[in-house]
BAZA-834391 format. One record per atom (N, C-alpha, C, O): x, y, z. Coordinates in steps of 0.001 Angstrom, whole numbers, padded with zeros to 6 digits, always signed. Example, Ala and Ser with C-alpha at 12.3 -4.5 7.8 and 13.67 -1.06 7.14 Angstrom:
+013190-005690+007800;+012300-004500+007800;+013200-003300+007800;+014236-003319+008465;+012850-002250+007080;+013670-001060+007140;+012900+000030+007870;+013409+001138+008039;
This chain:
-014497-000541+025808;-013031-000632+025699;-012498+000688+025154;-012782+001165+024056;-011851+001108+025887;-011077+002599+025333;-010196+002771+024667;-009924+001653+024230;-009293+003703+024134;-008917+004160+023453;-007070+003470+023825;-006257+002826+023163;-007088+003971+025023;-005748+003725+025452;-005411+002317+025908;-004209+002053+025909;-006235+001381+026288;-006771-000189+026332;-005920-000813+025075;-004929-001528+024926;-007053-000003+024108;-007127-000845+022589;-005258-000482+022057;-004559-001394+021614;-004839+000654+022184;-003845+000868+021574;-002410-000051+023019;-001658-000949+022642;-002404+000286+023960;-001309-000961+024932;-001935-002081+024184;-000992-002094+023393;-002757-003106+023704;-002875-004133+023377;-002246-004133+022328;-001274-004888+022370;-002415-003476+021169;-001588-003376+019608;-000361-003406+020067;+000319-004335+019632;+000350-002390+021116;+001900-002492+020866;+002194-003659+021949;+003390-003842+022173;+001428-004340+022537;+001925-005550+022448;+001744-007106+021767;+002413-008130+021908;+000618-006826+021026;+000781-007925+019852;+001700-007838+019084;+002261-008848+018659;+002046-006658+018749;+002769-006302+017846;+004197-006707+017609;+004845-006754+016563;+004676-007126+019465;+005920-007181+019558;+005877-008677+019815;+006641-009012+020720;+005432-009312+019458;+004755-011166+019318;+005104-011538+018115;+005722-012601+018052;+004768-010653+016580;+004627-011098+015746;+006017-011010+015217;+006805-010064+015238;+006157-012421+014658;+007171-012510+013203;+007508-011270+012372;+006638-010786+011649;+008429-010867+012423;+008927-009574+011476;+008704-010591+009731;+008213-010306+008639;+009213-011514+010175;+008642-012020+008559;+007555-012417+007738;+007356-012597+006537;+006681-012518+009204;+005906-012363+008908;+004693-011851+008223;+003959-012119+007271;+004866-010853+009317;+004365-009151+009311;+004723-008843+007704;+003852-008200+007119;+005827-009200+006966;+006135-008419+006073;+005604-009210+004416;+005415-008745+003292;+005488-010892+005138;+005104-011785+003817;+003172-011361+003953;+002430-011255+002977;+002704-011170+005576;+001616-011001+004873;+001031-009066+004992;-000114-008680+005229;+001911-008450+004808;+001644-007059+004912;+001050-006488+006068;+000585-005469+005559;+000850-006452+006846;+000519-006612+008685;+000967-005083+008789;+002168-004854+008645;+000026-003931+009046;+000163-002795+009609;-000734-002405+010428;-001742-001954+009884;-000722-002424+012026;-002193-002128+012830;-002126-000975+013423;-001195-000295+013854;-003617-000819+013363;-004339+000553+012749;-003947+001951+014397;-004927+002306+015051;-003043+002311+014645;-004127+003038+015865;-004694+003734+015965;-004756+004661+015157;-005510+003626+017181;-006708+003938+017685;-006962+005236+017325;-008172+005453+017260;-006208+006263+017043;-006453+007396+017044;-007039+007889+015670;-007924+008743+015614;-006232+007023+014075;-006581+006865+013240;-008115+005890+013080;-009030+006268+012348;-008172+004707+013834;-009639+004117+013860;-010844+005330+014157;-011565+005665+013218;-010996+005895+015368;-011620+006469+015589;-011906+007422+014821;-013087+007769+014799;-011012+008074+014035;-011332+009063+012947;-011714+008810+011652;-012117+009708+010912;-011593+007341+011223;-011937+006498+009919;-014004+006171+010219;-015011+006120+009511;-013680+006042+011594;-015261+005592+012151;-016021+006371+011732;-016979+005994+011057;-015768+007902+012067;-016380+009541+012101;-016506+009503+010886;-017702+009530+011177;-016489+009478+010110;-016492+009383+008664;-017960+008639+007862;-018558+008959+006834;-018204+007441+008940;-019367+007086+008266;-020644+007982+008918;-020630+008460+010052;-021919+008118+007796;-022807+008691+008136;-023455+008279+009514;-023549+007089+009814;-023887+009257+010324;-024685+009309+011436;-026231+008652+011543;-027178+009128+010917;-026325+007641+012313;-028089+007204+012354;-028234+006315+011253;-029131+006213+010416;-027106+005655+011432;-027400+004196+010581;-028449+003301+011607;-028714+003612+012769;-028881+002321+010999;-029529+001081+011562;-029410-000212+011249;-028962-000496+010138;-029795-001268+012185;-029136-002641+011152;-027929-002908+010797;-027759-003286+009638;-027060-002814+011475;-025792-002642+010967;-025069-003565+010523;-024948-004350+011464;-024416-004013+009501;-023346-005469+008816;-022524-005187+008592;-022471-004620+007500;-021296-005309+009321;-019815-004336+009402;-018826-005714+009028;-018807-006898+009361;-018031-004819+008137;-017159-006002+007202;-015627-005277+007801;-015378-004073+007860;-015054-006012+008059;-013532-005363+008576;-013009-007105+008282;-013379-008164+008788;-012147-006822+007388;-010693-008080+005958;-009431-006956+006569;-009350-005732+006673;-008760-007832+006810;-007666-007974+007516;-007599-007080+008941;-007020-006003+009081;-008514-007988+010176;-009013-007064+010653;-007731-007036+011812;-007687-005958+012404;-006922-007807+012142;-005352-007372+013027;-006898-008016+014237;-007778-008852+014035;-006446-006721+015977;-006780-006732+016831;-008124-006304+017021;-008679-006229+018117;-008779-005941+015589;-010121-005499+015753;-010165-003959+015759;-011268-003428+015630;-009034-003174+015901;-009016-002075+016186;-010238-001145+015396;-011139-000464+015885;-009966-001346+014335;-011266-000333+013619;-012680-000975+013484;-013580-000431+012844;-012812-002122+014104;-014639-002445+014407;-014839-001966+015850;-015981-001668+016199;-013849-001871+016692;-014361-001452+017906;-014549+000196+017642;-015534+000763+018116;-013513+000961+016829;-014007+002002+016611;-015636+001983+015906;-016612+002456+016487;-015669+001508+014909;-017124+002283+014273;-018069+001422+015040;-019276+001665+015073;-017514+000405+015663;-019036-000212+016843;-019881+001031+018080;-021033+001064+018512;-018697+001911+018323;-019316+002922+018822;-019539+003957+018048;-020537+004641+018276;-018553+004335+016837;-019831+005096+015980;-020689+004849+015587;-021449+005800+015403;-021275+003242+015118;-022554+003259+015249;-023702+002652+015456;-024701+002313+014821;-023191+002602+016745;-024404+001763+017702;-025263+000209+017317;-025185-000936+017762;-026011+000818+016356;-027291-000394+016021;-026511-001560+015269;-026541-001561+014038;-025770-002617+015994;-025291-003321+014952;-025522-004979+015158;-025303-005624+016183;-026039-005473+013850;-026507-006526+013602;-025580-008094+013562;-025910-009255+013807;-024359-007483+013151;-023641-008202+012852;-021830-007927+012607;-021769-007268+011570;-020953-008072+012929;-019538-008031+012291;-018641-008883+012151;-017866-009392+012961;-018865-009078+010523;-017556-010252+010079;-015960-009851+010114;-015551-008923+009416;-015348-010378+010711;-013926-009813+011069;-013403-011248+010183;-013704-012438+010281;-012247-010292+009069;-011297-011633+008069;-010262-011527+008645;-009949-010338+008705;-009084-012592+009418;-008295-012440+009944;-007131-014042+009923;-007464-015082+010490;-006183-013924+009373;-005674-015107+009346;-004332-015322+010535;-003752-016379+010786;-004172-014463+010918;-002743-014556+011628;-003259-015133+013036;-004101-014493+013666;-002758-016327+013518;-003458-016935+014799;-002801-016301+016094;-002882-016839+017199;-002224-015258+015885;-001524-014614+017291;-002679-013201+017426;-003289-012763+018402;-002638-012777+016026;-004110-012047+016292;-005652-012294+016461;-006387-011629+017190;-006030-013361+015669;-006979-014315+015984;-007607-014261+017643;-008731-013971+018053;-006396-014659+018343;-006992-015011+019893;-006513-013843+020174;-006569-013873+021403;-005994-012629+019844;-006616-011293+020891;-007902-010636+020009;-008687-009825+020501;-007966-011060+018820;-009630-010426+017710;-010580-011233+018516;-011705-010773+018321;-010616-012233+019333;-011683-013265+019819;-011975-012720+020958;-013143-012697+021345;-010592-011998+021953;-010782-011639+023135;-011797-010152+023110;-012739-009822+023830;-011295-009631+022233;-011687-007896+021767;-013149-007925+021732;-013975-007185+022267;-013254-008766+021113;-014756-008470+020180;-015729-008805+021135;-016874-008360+021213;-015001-009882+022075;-016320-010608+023012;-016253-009175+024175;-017310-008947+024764;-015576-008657+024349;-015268-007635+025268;-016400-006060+025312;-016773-005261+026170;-016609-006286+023753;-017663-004950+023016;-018924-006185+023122;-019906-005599+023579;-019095-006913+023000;-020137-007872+023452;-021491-006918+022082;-022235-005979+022367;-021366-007580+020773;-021823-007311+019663;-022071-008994+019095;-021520-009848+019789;-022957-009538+017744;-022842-010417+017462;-021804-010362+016064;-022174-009783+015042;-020410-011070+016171;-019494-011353+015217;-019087-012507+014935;-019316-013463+015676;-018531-012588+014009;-017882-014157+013538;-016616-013669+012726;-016637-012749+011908;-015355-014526+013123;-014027-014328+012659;-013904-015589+011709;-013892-016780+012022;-013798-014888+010238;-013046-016005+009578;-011943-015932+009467;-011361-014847+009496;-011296-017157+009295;-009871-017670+009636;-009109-018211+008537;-008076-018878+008606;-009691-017873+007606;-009661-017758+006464;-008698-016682+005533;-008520-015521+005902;-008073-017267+004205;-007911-015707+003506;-008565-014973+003095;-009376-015680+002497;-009011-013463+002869;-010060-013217+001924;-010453-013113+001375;-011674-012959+001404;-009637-013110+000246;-009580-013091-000687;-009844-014307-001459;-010262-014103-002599;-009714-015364-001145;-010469-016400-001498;-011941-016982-000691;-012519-017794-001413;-012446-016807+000254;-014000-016355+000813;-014475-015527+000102;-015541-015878-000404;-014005-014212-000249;-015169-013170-000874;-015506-013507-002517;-016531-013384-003188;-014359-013913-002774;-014467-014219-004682;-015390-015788-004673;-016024-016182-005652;-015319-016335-003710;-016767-017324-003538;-017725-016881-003198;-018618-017695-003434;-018256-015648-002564;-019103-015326-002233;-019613-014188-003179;-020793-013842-003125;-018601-013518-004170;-019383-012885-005303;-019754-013845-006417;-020799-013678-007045;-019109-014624-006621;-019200-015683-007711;-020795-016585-007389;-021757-016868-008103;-020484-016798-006100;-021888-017917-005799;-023379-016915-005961;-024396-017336-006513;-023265-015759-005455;-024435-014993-005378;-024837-015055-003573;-025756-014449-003023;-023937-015880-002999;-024645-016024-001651;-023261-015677-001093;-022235-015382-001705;-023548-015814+000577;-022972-014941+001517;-023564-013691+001927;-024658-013136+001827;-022512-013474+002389;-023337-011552+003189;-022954-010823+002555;-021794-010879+002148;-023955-009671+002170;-023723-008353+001906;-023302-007463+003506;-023368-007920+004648;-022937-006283+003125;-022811-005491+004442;-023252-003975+003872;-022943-003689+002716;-023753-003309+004443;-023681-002159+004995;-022774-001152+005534;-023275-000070+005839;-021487-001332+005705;-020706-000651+006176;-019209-001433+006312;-019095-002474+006959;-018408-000972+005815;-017091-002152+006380;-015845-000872+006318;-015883+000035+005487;-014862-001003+007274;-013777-000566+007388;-012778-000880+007796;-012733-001087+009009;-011456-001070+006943;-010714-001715+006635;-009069-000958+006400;-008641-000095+005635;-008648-001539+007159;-006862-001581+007041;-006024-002396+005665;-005169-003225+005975;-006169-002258+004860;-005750-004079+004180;-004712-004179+004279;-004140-003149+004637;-003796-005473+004029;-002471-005528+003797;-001940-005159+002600;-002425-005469+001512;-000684-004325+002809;+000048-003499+001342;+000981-004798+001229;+001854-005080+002049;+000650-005574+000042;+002056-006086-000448;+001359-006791-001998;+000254-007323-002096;+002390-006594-003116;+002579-006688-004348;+001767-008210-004956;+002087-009309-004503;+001018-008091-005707;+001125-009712-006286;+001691-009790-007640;+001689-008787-008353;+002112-010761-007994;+002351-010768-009187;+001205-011519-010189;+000152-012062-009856;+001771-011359-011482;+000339-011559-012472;-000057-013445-012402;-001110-014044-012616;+001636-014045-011915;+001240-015628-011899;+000364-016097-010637;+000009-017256-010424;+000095-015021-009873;-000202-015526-008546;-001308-016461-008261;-002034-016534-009252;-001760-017283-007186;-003019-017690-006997;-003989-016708-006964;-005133-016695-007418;-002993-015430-006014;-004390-014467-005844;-005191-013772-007478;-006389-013786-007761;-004125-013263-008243;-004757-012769-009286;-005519-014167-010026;-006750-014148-010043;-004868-015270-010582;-006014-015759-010918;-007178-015412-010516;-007939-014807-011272;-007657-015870-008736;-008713-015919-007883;-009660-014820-008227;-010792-014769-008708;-008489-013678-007665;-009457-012294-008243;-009966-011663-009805;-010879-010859-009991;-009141-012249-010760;-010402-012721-012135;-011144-013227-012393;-011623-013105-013520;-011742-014244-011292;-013094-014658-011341;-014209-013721-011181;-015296-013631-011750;-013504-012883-010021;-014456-012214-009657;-014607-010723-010761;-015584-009975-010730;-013526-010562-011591;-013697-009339-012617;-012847-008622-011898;-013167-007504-012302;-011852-008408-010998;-011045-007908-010147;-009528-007934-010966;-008855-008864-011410;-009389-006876-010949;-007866-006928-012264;-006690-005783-011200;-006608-004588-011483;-006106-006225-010347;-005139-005590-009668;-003807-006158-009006;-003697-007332-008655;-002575-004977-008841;-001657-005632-008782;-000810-005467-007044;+000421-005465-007019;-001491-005360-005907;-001760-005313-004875;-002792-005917-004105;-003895-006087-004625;-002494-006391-002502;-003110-006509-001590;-004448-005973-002164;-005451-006317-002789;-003604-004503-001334;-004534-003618-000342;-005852-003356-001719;-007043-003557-001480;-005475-003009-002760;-006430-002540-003552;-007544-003914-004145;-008635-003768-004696;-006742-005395-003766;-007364-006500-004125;-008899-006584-002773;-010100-006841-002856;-008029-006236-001752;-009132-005848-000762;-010382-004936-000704;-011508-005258-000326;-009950-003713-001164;-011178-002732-001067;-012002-003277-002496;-013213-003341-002705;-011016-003585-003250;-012209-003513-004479;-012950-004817-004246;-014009-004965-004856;-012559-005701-003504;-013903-007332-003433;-015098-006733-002226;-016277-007052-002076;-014017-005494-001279;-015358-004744-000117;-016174-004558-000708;-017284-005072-000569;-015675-003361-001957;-016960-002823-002759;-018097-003640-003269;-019297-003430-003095;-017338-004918-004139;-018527-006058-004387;-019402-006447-003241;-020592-006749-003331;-018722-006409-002213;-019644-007055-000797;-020646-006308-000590;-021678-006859-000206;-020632-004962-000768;-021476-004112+000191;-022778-003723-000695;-022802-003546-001913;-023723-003644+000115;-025229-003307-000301;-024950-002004-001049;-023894-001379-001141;-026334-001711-001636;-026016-000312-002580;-026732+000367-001241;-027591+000051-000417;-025895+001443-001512;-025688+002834-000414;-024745+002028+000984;-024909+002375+002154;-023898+001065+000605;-022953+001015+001309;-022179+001587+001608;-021643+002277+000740;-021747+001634+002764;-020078+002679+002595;-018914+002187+003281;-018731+001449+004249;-018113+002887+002399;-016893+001880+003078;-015672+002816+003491;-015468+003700+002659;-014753+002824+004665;-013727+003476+004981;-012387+002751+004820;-012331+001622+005307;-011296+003239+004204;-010366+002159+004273;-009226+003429+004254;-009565+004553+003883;-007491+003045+004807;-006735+003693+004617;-006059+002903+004002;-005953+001751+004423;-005458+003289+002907;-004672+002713+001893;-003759+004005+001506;-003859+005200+001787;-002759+003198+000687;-001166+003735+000068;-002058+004819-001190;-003269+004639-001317;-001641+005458-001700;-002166+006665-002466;-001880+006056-004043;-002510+006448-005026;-000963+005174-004079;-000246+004649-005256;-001358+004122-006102;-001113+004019-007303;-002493+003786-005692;-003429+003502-006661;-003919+005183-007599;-004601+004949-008597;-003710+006292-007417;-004123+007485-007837;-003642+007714-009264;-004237+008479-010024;-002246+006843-009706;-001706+006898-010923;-001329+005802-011153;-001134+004872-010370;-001130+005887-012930;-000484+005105-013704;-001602+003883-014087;-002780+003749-013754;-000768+003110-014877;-001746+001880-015534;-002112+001142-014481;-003316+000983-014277;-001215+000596-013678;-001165-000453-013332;-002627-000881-012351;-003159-001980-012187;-003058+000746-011703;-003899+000267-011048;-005227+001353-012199;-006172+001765-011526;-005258+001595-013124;-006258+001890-013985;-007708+000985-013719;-008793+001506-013460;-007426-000673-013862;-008547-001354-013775;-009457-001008-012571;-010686-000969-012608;-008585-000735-011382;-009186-000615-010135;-009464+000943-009411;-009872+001233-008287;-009092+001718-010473;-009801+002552-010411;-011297+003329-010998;-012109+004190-010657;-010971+002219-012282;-012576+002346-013123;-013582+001566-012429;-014760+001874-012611;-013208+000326-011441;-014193-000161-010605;-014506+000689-009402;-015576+000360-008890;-013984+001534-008890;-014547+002279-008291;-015167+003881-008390;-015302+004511-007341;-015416+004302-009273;-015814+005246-010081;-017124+004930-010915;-018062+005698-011129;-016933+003308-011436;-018021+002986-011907;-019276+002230-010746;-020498+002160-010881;-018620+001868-009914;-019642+001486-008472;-019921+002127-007449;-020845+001837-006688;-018751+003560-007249;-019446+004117-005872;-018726+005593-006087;-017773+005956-006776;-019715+006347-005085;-019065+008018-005234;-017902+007807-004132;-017596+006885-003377;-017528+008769-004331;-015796+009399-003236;-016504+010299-002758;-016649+011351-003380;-017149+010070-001451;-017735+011283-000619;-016483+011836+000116;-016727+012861+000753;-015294+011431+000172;-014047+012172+001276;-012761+011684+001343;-012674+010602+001924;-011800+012125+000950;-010112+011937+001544;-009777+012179+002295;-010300+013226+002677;-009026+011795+002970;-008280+012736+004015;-006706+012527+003662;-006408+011356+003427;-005964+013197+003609;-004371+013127+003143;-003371+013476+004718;-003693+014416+005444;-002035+012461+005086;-001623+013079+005844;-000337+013837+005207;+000283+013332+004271;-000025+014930+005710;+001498+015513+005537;+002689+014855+005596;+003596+015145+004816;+002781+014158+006275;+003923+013440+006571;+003749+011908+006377;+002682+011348+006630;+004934+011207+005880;+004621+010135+005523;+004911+008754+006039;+004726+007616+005609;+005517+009363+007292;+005908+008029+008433;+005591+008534+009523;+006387+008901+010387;+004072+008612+009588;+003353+009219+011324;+002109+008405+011102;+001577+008229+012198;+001433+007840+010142;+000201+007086+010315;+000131+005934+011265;-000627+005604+012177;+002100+005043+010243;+002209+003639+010924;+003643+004104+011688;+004529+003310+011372;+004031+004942+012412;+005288+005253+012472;+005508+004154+013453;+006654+003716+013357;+004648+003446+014544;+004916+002270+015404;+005722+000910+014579;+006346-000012+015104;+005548+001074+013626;+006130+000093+012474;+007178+000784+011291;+007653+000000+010470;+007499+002063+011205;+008242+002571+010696;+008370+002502+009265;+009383+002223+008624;+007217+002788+008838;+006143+002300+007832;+006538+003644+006770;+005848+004631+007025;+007368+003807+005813;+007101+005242+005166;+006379+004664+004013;+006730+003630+003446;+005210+005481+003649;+003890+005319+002717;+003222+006284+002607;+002585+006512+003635;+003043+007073+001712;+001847+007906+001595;+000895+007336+001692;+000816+006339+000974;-000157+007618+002496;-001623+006578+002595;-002234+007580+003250;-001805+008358+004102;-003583+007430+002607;-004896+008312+002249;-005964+006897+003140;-005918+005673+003261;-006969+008216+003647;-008297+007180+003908;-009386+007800+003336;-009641+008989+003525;-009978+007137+002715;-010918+007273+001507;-012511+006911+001919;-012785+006087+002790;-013226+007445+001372;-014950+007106+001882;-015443+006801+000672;-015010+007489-000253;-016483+005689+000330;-016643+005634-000873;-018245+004907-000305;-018347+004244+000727;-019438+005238-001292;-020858+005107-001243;-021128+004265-002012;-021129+004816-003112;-021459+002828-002166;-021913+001892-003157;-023079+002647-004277;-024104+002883-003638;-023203+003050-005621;-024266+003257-005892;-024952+004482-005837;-026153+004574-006091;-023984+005763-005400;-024529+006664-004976;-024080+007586-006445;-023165+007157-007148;-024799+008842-006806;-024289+009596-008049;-022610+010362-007035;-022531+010682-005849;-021707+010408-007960;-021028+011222-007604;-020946+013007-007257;-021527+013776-008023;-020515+013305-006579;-020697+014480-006431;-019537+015359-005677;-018410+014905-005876;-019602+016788-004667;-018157+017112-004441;-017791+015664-003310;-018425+014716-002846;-016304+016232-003239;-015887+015173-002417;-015453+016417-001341;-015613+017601-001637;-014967+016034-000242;-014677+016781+000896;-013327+016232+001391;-013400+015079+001818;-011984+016864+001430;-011062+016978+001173;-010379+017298+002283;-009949+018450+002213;-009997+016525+003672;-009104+017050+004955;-007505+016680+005137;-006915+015901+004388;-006891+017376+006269;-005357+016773+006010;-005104+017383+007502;-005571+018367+008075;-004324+016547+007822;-003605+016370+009393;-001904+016239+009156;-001373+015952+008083;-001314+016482+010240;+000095+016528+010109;+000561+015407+010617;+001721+015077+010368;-000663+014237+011811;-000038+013160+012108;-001188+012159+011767;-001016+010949+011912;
C-alpha cells in the first residue's frame, strides 16, 4: 500500500468524522509523509518484531514502520473510534502482517496490563496520541496512578504507559506537542522518561501549522526517539520546514 493510497484514504475518513468528536477525543491523523519519516528513525535489522501503535486512526504509522521493518511478529493497533476501526481492519489486512485491534481505550488496557504483570511487551511502537487535557478528577488520572503515571494530558498519558509496555532496548517513535519540555506540570513525566529510556533523536518542525495543517492544527510538536533502558548519550537533533 503506498504512500498516496494511504494518504486519499485519511482525507477521506477524515471528512466522515464528527468535528466533535475529533475534538472530545483528540483525533489528529498522521500523514504519510510524516509516518514514513517517524518509521526511518527506528534502528535498521530489527527481528521479531511487536509493534504497539495506541491511538492508531487509519493505521497510518504501522503501515509505515511495517515496511521499515520487515520481520514482524505481531501489531497491536489501540483504536476506539468505529469509523476508523473498519478502515484500521481494512488497512492492516491489506499489508497482510499478523495484528489485532483493540477496541478498547488505552489507557485503561495498558494500566491492566502493567499492573497484572501480563499482556504484551513490544519491541517497537509508534504512535500519534491524542492531545487533549485531563483533569486531576478524571477517571483517566485516577487509572493512570495505578500504574505510577502522574500526568496532565492525553498524549503524554500515552507515551509514558508505551514506555512501560516496551521490552528493554525498546524503542519508541511518537510525535507529540513540545509542551511537555517545561514547567511543573509535566515534571513527573519527564523524570519517567529520563529515568527509563535515552533520547536517541528530535526532530523539530519550523512552522507550526504544516505537520497537521489538513486539520488546521496550530501546535508545536516534536517527534521524539526514545530507547527503553539504554545509557543516555548525544541525541541527534533535525528540523524541516514542513
Amino acid at each position: 500500500m503506498n504512500t498516496a493510497t494511504i494518504d486519499n484514504i485519511r482525507l477521506q475518513v477524515n471528512t466522515k468524522l464528527d468535528p466533535k468528536n475529533k475534538s472530545k477525543l483528540g483525533q489528529f491523523m498522521t500523514p504519510s509523509v510524516i509516518a514514513d519519516y517517524m518509521a526511518s528513525l527506528f534502528d535498521k535489522g530489527a527481528s521479531k518484531v511487536k509493534l504497539l501503535d495506541c491511538g492508531a486512526g487509519i493505521g497510518s504509522l504501522s503501515i509505515s514502520a511495517i515496511k521499515a521493518l520487515k520481520d514482524i511478529t505481531l501489531v497491536d493497533l489501540w483504536e476506539i473510534d468505529p469509523i476508523m476501526q473498519e478502515q484500521l481492519e481494512k488497512n492492516m489486512q491489506a499489508v497482510a502482517v499478523p495484528f489485532s485491534i483493540h477496541a478498547q481505550d488505552f489507557i485503561f488496557g495498558a494500566v491492566e496490563n502493567i499492573c497484572s504483570g501480563k499482556g504484551e511487551r513490544y519491541t517497537h511502537a509508534i504512535i500519534n496520541p491524542p492531545y487533549k487535557k485531563i483533569s486531576s478528577s478524571s477517571e483517566h488520572r485516577k487509572e493512570l496512578r495505578k500504574a505510577g503515571v502522574e500526568t496532565v494530558n492525553l498524549y503524554s498519558a500515552f507515551l509514558a504507559l508505551t514506555i512501560l509496555l516496551l521490552e528493554k532496548d525498546g524503542q519508541a517513535v511518537a510525535i507529540i506537542p513540545r509542551s511537555f519540555c517545561n514547567g511543573p506540570y509535566y515534571k513527573p513525566f519527564r523524570e519517567l522518561i529520563l529515568k527509563d529510556c535515552s533520547i536517541d533523536h528530535i526532530h523539530v518542525f519550523e512552522s507550526r501549522n504544516k505537520a497537521f495543517q489538513d486539520d488546521d492544527v496550530l501546535q508545536e510538536n516534536i517527534i521524539i526517539k526514545v530507547v527503553k533502558g539504554k545509557k543516555q548519550g548525544d541525541v541527534e537533533i533535525s528540523q524541516s520546514n514542513d
